[in-house]
C-alpha positions in Angstrom: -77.1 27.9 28.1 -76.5 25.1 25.6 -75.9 21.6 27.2 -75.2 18.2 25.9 -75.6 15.1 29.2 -74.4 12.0 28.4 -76.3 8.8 29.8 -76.0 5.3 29.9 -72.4 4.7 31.1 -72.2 1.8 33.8 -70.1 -1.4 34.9 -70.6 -4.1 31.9 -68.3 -7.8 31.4 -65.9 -8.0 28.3 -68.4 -9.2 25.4 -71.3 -7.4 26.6 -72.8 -4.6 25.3 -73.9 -0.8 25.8 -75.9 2.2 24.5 -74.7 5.3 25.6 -77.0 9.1 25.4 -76.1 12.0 24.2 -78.9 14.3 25.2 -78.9 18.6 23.9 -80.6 20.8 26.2 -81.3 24.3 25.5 -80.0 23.2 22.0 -81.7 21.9 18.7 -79.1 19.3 18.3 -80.9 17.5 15.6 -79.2 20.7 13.7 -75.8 19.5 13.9 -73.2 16.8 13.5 -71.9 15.2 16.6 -69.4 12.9 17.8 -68.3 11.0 20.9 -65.2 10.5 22.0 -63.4 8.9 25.2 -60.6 9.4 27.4 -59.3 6.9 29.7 -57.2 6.8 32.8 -53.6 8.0 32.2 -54.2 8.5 28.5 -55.3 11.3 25.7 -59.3 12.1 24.5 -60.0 9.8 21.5 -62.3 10.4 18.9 -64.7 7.0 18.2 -67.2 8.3 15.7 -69.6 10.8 14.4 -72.7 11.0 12.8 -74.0 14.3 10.4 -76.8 16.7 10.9 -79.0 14.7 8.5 -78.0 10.8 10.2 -76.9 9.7 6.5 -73.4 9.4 7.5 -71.4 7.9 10.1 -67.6 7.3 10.2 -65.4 5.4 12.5 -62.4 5.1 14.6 -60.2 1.9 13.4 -60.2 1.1 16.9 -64.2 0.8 17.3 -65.3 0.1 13.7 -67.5 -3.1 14.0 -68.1 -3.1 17.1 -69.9 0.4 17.6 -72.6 2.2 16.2 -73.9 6.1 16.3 -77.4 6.9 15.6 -79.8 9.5 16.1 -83.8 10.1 16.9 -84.8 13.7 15.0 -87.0 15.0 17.0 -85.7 14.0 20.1 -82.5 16.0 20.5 -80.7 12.7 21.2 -77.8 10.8 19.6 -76.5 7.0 20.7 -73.6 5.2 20.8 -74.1 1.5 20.6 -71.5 -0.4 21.7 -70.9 -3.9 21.4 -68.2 -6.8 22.4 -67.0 -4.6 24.9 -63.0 -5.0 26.0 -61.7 -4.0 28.9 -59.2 -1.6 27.1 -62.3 0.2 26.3 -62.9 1.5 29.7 -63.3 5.3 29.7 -65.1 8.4 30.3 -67.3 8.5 27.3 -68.5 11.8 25.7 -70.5 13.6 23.2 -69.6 17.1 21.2 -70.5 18.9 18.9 -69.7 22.0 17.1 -71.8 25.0 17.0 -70.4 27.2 14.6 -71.5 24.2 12.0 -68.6 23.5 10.1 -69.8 20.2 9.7 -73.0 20.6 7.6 -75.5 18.7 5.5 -74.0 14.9 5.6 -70.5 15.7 6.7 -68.8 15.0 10.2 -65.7 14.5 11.8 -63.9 13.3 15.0 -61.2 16.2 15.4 -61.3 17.4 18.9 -60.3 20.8 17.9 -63.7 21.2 15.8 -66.1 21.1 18.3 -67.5 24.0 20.5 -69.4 22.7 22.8 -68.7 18.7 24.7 -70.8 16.9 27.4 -69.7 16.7 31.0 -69.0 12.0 30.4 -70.2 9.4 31.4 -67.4 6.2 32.7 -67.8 2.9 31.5 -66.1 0.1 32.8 -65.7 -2.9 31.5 -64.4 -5.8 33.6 -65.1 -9.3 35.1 
């Protein structure tokens, strides 16, 4: 059965950085577009980014643009989330999805919730002094 484990979450200071993991398993992820998203305490999922199939296109949240990146290593099944100047409002549980019936082909992604077919279990990260 197709999985997708996120890594990387942890405890971090505002102003420091993190790269998150988003891992397929049983899955050729390199084969689709995915995107993370986050959800924190008392409060709705959030879509942060995305990155195509092909890794020629990313697009951004208003709330994360600048500070985080998405990338991915073909051949490796694995797409990251860099994240940098870390706030405290962004503590959440982190995760990746993606959507298996590939509506998002060739260089095209997206961040709508509703898209994707198959999400990651999270990882938290919390950011405070």
């Amino acid at each position: 059965q197709a999985r997708l484990v996120e890594s990387g979450g942890g405890n971090v200071q505002p102003g420091e950085s993190l790269r998150l993991a988003c891992l397929g398993s049983k899955i050729t992820l390199d084969f689709y577009a995915v995107a993370w998203f986050r959800q924190a305490p008392g409060k709705g999922r959030e879509g942060l980014g995305c990155i195509s199939s092909t890794g020629r296109t990313t697009e951004f949240s208003d709330s994360v643009k600048g500070r985080f990146t998405i990338s991915r290593t073909h051949g490796e099944d694995t797409v990251f989330l860099e994240m940098n100047s870390l706030k405290p409002e962004d503590t959440a549980f982190y995760y990746c999805a993606t959507d298996l019936l590939n509506y998002y082909t060739g260089d095209s992604c997206g961040i709508e919730s509703e898209d994707m077919t198959l999400w990651g279990k999270g990882t938290l990260v919390t950011v405070s002094t």
